[in-house]
N, C-alpha and C positions, 0 to 999 in steps of 0.2 A: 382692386380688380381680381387679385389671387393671391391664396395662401402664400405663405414664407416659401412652402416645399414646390410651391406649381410656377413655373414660368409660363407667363399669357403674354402670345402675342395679338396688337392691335395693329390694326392695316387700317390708316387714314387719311384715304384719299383728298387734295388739296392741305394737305398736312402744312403747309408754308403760309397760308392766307388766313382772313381774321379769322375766322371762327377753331379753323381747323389747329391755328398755331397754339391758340387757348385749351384747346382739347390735349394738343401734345403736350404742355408744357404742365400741365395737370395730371395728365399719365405718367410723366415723369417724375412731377414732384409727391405723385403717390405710391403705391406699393414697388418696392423694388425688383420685384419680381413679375415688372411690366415691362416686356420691349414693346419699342415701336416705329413701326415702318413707316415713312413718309411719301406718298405716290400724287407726282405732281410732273407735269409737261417737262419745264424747267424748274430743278427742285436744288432751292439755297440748300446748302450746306450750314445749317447754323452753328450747329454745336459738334464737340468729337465724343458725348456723351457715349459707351460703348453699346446704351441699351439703345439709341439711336441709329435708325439707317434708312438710308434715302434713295429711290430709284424713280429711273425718269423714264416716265409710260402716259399716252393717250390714254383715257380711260374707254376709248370707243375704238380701239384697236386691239383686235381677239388675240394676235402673238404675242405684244407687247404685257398684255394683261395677265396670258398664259402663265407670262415668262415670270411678273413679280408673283403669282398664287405660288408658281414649284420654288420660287425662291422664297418667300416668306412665310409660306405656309400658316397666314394668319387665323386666331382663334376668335376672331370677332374683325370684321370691316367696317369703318364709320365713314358714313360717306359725303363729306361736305360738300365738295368741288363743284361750281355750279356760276358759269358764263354771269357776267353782269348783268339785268335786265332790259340793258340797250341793243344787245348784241342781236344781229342778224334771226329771223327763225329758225336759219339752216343751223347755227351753232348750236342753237339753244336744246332743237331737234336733236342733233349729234351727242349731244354734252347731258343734256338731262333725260333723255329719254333711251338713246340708243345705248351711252355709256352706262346706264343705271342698269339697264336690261343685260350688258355682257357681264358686267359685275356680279350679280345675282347670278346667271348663268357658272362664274367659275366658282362662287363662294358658296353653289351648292352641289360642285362636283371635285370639290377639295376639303379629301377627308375630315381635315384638323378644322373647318372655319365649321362655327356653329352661329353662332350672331351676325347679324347686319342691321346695321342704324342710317336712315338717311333721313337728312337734312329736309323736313319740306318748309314752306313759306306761308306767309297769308296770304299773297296773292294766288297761290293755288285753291283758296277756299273763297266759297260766295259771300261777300261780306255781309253783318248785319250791326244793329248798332243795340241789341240785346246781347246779356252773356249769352256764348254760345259754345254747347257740349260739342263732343266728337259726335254723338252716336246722332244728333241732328243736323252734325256740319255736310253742306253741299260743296263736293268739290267741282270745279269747273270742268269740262270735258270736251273735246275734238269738233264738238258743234258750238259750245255756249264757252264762249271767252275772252276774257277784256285785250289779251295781248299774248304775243308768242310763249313770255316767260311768264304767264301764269296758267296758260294752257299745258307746257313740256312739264312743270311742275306736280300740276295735278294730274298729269298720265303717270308720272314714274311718282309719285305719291301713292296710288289705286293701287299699281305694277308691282312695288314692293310690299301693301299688306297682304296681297294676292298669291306673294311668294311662299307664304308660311306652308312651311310640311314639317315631315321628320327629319329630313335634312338639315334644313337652313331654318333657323326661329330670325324672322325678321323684324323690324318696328320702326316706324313714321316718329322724326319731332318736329313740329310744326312752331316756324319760330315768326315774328314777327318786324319789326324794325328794331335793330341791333347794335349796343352804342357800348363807347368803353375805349379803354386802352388801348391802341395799336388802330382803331378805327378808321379804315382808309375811307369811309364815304362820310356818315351821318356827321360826325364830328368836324372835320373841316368846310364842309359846307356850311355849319352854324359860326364857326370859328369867320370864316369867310366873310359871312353877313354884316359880323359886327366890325372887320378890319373895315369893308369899304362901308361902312355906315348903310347899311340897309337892313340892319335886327329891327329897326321900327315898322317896315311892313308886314302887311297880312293880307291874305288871299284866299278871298271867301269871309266866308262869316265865323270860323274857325267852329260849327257845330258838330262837327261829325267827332267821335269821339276814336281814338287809334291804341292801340297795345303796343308797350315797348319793352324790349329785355337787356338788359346788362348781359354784358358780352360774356362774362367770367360764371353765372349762370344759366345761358344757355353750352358755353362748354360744359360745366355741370350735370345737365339735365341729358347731355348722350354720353357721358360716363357713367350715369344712373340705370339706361337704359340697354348700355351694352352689357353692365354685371347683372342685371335682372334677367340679361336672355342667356349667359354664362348658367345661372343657378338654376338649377331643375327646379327646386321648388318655387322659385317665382317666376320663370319661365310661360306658365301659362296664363298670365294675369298681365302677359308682355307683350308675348308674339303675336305678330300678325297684326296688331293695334296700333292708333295714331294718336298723339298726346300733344295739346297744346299747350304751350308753357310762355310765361311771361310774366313781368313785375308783379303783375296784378294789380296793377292800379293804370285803368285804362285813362287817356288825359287827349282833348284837343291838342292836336299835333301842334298848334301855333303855341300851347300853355306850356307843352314841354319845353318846345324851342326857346323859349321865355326865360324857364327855369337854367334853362342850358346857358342862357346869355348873362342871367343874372350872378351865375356861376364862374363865369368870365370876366365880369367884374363892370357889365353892363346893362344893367336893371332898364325893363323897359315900362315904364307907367301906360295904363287903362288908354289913359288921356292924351296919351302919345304914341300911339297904333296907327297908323294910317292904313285902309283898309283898301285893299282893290277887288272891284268885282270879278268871282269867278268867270261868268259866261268873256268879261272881258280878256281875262289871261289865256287860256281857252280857245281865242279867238287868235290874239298873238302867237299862241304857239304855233296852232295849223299855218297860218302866213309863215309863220318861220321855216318851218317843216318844205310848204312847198318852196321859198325863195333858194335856201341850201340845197333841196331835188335841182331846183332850175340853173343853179349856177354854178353847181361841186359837181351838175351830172351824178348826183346822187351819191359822190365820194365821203360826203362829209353829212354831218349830224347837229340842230343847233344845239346847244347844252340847255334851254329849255325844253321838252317835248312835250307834247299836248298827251302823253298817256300818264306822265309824272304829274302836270296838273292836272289831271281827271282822278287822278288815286287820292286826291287831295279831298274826291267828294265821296268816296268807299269809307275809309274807316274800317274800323275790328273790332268787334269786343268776345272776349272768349270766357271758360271757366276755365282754370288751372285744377278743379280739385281731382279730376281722375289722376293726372301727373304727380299731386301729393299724394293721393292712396297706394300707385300701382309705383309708384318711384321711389316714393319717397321724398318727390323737390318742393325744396322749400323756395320761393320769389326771394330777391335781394331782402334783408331788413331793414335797408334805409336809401329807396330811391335819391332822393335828396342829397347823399354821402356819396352814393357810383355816380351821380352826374356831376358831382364838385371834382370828385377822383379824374372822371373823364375829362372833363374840360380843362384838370393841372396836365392834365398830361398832352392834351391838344396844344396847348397855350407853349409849355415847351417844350415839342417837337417839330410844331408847323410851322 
């Protein structure tokens, strides 16, 4: 991130959660001449590292926010932090769209911060089941959108490349479904399947093809993207642009899941797939949805939801190679090797 003689600070908000803990722990174990700030609601204390420090702030509260910019005065903001998909619209509203906008607002009125990197998703982009560039990608917007968290996404996705001036050099990474070590969702959910014996179904015809990334490379790809908007000269081949990054080897979400099981030490044969029709699940989720409205008085949520099985029929396919040119990032080199990794590490932690 900087020379022996330059101390660079990074400011990385959700710095405590998957992605963002990967980010830290990378910054750390790279140039020593990287502090870094961790800004999260309630923020662990993990380490007494000295280049490490942690403050606890809304990201959608303009004092709170004020107060870590005069205090950290960071030279680059990386911005993961970002509500789970189920959460309320008001959150999601609050948290990706409101908080991404006062962020930008201080990291372009504090002198020292020259970079800002935020996190976007695939759900913020229109899926297709072609590779698909940046400079063709439709992001979803205020009138056309599958769900709260893919709408707050692609606003504060536009919002920040819209940021770019002389001030602030900003830049979009667009991640997809994200697996790996420390993994609080994808991974126990597969782990899950195979405990109570249900890795043998499938939902849908499993055709729609999905992008997935190794957690330790998508940390990767916004330390690529924070030193590129750091260096003048590559700067301009950065700022203001959106890069989608992943394994590169797009896979029927049921084939990965497969690989994931196989990995676990539970191989699931062709011939031993039971398959359940979409329109069918689909149909149980909405029942679901309204039975919990009718009985929780809307307090509660069932863990299946009719927009998780409807993502099941979107799918991704991108190109990675702008994020090789302009980055630098290279995809994992042996998919097969991060999902065995991932799954030892699921298998003894959960």
């Amino acid at each position: 991130m900087a020379s022996p003689q330059t101390q660079f600070t990074v400011l990385v908000t959700g710095g405590n959660g998957f992605l963002g803990g990967h980010i830290v722990q990378q910054l750390v174990d790279g140039s020593a001449a990287t502090a870094v700030a961790i800004v999260s609601r309630n923020p662990k204390v993990t380490s007494d590292n000295p280049r490490l420090t942690f403050h606890a702030a809304d990201t959608a509260n303009a004092t709170q926010i004020k107060a870590v910019f005069d205090a950290v005065k960071p030279n680059v903001v990386i911005r993961t932090a970002s509500p789970h998909h189920t959460e309320p619209a008001s959150v999601q509203q609050r948290t990706n769209v409101a908080g991404t906008q006062l962020l930008l607002q201080h990291a372009k009125a504090c002198p020292e911060t020259r970079g800002f990197v935020y996190t976007s998703s695939d759900s913020a982009v229109v899926p297709t089941q072609e590779p698909l560039t940046e400079h063709k990608a439709e992001l979803y917007t205020e009138a056309h959108f599958p769900h709260a968290y893919g709408r707050t996404k692609a606003v504060a996705d536009k919002m920040v490349q819209e940021a770019n001036c002389d001030e602030l050099r900003p830049a979009v990474i667009r991640i997809p479904m994200i697996y790996g070590e420390n993994d609080p969702n994808l991974m126990p959910q597969l782990l899950s399947s195979v405990r109570k014996k249900q890795h043998k179904m499938q939902i849908g015809q499993n055709n729609k093809i999905f992008e997935f990334l190794y957690i330790k490379k998508a940390a990767e790809a916004h330390i690529l993207a924070a030193r590129a908007l750091l260096e003048a000269e590559s700067a301009s081949n950065v700022a203001g642009e959106a890069f989608f990054v992943s394994d590169g080897r797009p896979l029927p979400l049921f084939d990965f899941s497969r690989k994931c099981y196989a990995a676990a030490g539970s191989p699931v044969a062709r011939n031993e797939v039971t398959i359940i029709p979409l329109p069918a699940m689909q149909a149980m989720a909405t029942l679901g949805e309204w039975a919990y409205k009718i009985f929780t008085a809307g307090t509660k949520m069932p863990q299946t939801r009719r927009e998780a099985i409807d993502h099941l029929d979107r799918g991704s396919c991108w190109s990675i190679e702008k994020a090789r040119q302009r980055l630098g990032y290279q995809p994992v080199a042996d998919q097969d090797e991060a999902i065995k990794q991932s799954m030892e590490w699921a298998i003894a932690n959960l």
